[in-house]
DRENDO-1510 file (C-alpha; in Angstrom, 1 decimal, always signed):
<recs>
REC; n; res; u; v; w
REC; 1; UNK; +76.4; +5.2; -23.5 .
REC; 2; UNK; +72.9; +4.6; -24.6 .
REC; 3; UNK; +70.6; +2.9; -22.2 .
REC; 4; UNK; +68.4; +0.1; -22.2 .
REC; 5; UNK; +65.4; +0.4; -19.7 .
REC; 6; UNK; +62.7; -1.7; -20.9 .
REC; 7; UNK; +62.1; -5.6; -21.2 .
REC; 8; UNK; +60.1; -6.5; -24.1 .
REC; 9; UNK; +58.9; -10.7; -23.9 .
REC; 10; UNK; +59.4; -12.6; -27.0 .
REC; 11; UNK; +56.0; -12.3; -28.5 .
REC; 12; UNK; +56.0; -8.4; -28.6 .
REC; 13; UNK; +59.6; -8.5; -30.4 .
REC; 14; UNK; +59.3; -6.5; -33.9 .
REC; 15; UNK; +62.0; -8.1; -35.8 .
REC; 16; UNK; +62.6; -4.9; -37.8 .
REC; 17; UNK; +63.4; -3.2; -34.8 .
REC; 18; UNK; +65.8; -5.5; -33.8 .
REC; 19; UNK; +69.3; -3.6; -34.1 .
REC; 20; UNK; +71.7; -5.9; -32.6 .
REC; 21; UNK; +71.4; -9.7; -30.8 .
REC; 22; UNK; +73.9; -10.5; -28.0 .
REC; 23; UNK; +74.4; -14.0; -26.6 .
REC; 24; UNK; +74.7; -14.4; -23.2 .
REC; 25; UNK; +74.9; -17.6; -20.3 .
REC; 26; UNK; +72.3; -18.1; -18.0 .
REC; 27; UNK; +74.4; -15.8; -15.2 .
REC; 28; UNK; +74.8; -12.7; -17.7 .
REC; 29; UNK; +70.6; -12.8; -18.7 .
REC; 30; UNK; +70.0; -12.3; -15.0 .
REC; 31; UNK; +70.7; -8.8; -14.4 .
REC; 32; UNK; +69.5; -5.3; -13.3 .
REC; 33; UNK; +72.3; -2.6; -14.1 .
REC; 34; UNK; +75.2; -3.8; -16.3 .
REC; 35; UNK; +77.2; -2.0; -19.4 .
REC; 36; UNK; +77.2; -4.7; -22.4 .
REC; 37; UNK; +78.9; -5.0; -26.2 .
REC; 38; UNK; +76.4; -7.2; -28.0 .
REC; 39; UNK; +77.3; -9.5; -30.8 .
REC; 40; UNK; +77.6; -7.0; -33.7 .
REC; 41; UNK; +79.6; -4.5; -31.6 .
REC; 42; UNK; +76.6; -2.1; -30.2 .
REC; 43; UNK; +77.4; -1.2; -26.6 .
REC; 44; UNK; +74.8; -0.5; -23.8 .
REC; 45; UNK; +73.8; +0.0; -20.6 .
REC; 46; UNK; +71.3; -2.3; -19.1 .
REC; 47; UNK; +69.6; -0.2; -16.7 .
REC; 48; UNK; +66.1; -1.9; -15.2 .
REC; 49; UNK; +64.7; -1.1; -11.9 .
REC; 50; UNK; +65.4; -4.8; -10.3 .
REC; 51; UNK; +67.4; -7.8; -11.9 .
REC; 52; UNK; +65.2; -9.4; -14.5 .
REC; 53; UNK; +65.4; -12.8; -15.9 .
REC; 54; UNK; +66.2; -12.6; -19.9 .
REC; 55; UNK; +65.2; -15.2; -21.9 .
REC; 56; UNK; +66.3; -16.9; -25.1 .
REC; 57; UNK; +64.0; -14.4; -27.9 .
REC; 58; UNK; +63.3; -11.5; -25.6 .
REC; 59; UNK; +64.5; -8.0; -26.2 .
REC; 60; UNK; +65.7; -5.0; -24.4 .
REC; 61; UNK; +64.7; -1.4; -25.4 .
REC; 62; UNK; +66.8; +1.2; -26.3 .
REC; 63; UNK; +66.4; +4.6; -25.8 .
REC; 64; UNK; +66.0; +5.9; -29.3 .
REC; 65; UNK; +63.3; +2.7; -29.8 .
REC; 66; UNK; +65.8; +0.8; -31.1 .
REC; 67; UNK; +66.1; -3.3; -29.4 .
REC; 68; UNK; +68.6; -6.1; -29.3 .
REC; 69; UNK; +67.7; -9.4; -29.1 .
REC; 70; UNK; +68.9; -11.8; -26.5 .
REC; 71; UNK; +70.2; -15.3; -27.4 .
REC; 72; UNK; +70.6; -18.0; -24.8 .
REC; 73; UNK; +74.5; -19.3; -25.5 .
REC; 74; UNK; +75.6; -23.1; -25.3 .
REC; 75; UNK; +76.5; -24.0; -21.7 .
REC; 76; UNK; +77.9; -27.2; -20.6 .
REC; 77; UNK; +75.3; -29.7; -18.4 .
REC; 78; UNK; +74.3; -32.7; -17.5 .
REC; 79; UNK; +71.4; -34.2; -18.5 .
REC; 80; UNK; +69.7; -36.6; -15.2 .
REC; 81; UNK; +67.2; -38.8; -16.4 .
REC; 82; UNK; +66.1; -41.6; -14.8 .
REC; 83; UNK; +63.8; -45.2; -14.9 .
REC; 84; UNK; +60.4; -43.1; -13.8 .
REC; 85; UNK; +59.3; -40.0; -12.6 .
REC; 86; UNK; +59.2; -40.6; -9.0 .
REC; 87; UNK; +63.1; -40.9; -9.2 .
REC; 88; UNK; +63.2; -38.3; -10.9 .
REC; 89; UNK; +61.4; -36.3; -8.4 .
REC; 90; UNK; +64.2; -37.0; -5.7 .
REC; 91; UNK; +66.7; -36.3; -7.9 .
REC; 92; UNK; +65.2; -32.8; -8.4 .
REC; 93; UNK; +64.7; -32.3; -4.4 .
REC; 94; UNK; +68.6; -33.7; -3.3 .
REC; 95; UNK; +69.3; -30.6; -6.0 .
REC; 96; UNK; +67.0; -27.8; -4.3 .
REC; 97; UNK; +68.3; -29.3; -1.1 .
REC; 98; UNK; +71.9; -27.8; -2.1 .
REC; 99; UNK; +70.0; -24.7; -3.6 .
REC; 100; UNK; +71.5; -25.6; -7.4 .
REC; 101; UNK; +70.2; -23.7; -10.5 .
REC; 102; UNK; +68.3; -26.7; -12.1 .
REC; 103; UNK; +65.9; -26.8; -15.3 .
REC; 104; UNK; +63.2; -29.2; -15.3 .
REC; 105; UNK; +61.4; -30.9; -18.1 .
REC; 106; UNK; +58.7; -33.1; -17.9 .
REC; 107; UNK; +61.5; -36.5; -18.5 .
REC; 108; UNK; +65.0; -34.4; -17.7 .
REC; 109; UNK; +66.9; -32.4; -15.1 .
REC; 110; UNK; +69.9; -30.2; -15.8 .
REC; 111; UNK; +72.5; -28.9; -14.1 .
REC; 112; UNK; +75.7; -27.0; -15.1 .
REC; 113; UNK; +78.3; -29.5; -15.0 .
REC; 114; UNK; +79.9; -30.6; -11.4 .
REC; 115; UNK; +81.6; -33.8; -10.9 .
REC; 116; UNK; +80.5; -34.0; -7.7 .
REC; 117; UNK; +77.2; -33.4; -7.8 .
REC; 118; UNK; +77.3; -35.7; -10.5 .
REC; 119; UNK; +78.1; -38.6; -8.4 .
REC; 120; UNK; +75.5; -37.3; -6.2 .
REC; 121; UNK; +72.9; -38.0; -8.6 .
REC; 122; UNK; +74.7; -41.4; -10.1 .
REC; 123; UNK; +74.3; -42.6; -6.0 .
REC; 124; UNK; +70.4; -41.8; -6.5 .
REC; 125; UNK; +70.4; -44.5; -9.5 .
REC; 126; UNK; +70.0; -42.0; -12.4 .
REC; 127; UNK; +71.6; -41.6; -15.6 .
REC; 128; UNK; +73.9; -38.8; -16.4 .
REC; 129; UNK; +75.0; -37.4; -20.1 .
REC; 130; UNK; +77.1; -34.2; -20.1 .
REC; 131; UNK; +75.3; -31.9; -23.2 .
REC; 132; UNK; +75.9; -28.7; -24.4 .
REC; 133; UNK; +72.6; -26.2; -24.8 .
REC; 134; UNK; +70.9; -23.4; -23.6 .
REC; 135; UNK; +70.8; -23.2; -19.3 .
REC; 136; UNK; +66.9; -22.5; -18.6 .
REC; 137; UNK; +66.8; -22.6; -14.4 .
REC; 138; UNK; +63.3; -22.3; -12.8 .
REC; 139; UNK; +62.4; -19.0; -11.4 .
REC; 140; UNK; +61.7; -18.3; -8.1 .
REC; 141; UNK; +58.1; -18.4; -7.7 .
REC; 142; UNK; +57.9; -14.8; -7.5 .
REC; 143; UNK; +59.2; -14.2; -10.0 .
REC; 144; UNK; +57.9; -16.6; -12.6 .
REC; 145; UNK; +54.1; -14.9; -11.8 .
REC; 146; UNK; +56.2; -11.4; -12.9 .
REC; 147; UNK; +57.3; -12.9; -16.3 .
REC; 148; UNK; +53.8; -14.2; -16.8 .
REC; 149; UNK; +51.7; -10.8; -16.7 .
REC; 150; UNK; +53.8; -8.5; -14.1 .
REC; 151; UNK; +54.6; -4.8; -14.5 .
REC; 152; UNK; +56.8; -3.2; -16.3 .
REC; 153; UNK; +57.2; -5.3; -19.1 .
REC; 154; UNK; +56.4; -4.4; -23.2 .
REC; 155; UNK; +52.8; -6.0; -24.1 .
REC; 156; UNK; +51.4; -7.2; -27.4 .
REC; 157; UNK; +48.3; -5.5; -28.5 .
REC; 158; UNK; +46.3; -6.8; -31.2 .
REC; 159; UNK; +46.9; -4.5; -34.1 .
REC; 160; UNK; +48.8; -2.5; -32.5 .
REC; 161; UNK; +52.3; -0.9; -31.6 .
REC; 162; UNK; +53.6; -2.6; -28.7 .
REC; 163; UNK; +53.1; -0.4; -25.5 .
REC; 164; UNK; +55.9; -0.7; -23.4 .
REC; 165; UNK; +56.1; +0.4; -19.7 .
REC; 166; UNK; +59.4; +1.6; -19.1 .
REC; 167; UNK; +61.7; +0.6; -16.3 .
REC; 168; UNK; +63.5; +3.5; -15.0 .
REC; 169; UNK; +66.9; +2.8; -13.8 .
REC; 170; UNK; +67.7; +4.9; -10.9 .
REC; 171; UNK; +72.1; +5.6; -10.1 .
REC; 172; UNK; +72.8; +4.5; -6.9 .
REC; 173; UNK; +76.2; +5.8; -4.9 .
REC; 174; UNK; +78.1; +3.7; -3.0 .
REC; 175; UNK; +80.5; +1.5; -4.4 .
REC; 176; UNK; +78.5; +0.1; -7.8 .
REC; 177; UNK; +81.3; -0.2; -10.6 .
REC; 178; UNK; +79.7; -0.4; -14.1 .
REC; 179; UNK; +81.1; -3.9; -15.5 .
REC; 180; UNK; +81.6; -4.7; -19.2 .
REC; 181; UNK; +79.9; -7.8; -21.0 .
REC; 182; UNK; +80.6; -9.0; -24.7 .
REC; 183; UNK; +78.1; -11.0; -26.3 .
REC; 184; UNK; +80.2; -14.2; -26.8 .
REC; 185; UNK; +82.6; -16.2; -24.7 .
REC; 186; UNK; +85.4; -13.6; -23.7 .
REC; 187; UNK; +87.8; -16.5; -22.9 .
REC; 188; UNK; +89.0; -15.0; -19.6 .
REC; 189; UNK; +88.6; -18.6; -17.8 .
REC; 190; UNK; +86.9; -17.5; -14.7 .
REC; 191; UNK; +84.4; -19.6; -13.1 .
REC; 192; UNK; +82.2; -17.7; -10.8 .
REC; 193; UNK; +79.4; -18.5; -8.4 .
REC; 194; UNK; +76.1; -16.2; -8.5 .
REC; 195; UNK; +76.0; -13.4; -10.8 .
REC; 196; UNK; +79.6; -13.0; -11.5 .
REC; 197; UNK; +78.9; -14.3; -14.7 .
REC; 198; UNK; +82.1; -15.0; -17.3 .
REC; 199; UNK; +80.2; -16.9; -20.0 .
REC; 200; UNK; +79.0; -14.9; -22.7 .
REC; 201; UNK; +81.8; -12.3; -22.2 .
REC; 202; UNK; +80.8; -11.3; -18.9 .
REC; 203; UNK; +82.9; -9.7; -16.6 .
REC; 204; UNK; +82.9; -9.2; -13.0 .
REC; 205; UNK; +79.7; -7.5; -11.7 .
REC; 206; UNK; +80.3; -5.3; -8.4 .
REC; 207; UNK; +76.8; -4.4; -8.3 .
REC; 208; UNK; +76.1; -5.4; -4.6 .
REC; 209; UNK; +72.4; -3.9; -4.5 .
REC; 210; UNK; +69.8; -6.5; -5.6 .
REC; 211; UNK; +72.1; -7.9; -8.7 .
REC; 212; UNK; +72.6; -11.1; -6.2 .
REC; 213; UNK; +68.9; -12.1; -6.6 .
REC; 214; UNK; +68.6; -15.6; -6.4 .
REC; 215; UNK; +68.1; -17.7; -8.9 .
REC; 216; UNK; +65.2; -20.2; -9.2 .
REC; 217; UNK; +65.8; -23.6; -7.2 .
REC; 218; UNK; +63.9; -26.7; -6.6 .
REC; 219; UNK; +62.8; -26.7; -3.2 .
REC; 220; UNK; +61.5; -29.6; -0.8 .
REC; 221; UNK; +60.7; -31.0; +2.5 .
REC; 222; UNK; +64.0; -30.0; +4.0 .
REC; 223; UNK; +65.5; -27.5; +2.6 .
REC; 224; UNK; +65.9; -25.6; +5.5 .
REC; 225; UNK; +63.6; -22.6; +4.4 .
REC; 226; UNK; +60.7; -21.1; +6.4 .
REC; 227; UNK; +57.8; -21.7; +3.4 .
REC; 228; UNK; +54.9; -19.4; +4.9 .
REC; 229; UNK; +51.5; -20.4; +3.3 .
REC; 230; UNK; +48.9; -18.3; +3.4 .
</recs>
């Protein structure tokens, strides 16, 4: 199976290099090693030296140069808005407090749909809507600085081809299972925490290495984390 080792960021994306698109959840475009089918039937491996955060426009490289273009699918949230910001604000920190996947906008929060957390937020005196739409979490700090300027990722270079700095994928033994995605909603009716992602065709993912890495969350005062500051 041909391989995919290098991220290339939406603004470096050549569109007539673009082979194949593949539409995944928010789960299945956090991942390091996984063995997809995108949307026009082209399977690969994924095969990056950490788990990386894909999002909606980016590509991954193929090995004969070749890329497919990721497409953020649908997901079902709910919207939080509320009367002003500072409201809003303690909405976002009750959510960090329980470590959920949320996406902030300057007047919104979402959430993938939970009842109870739902009434959570209703108790704080916001507004809820359930929406479907693309699932954008924050990134971990860490990693956010990455996606803005960190290594290993394809550049764009005035004028030029796009010099990409290939991740190299290293096999590990043990007990990692190669796991099969299809680019659109296999049906199979799973609902799994972490990176077992089901949305977007994703199948289990038995990659127990660094596949687990957390996504971004809203943290506060209370949150139970040691925050070192240098």
């Amino acid at each position: 199976m041909i391989r995919a080792t290098t991220v290339v960021r939406r603004p470096a994306v050549r569109p007539e290099k673009v082979a194949d698109e593949i539409t995944l959840d928010h789960h299945a475009r956090h991942r390091r090693r996984f063995a997809f089918t995108a949307d026009g039937g082209l399977s690969f491996l994924l095969d990056l030296d950490k788990a990386t955060v894909l999002d909606d426009g980016d590509a991954v490289k193929l090995e004969d140069g070749r890329l497919v273009r990721i497409k953020a699918a649908a997901e079902e949230l709910v919207e939080v808005t509320t009367a002003n910001p500072l409201r809003l604000m303690k909405v976002a920190w009750h959510l960090g407090n329980r470590h959920v996947p949320a996406e902030i906008t300057e007047t919104a929060v979402y959430f993938v749909d939970d009842h109870v957390l739902t009434e959570m937020v209703r108790g704080l005196g916001a507004g809820v809507a359930k929406v479907s739409r693309p699932f954008r979490p924050e990134k971990g700090a860490y990693e956010a600085a990455e996606a803005h300027g960190g290594h290993g990722h394809a550049h764009e270079h005035h004028g030029h081809e796009p010099h990409e700095h290939e991740h190299h994928g290293h096999e590990h033994h043990g007990h990692e299972h190669h796991d099969h995605a299809h680019g659109d909603a296999c049906g199979c009716g799973h609902d799994h925490a972490h990176d077992h992602a089901h949305h977007g065709h994703a199948h289990h993912d038995h990659d127990h290495g660094h596949d687990h890495a957390a996504e971004g969350h809203v943290h506060g005062p209370g949150c139970g984390h040691d925050h070192k500051h240098g």
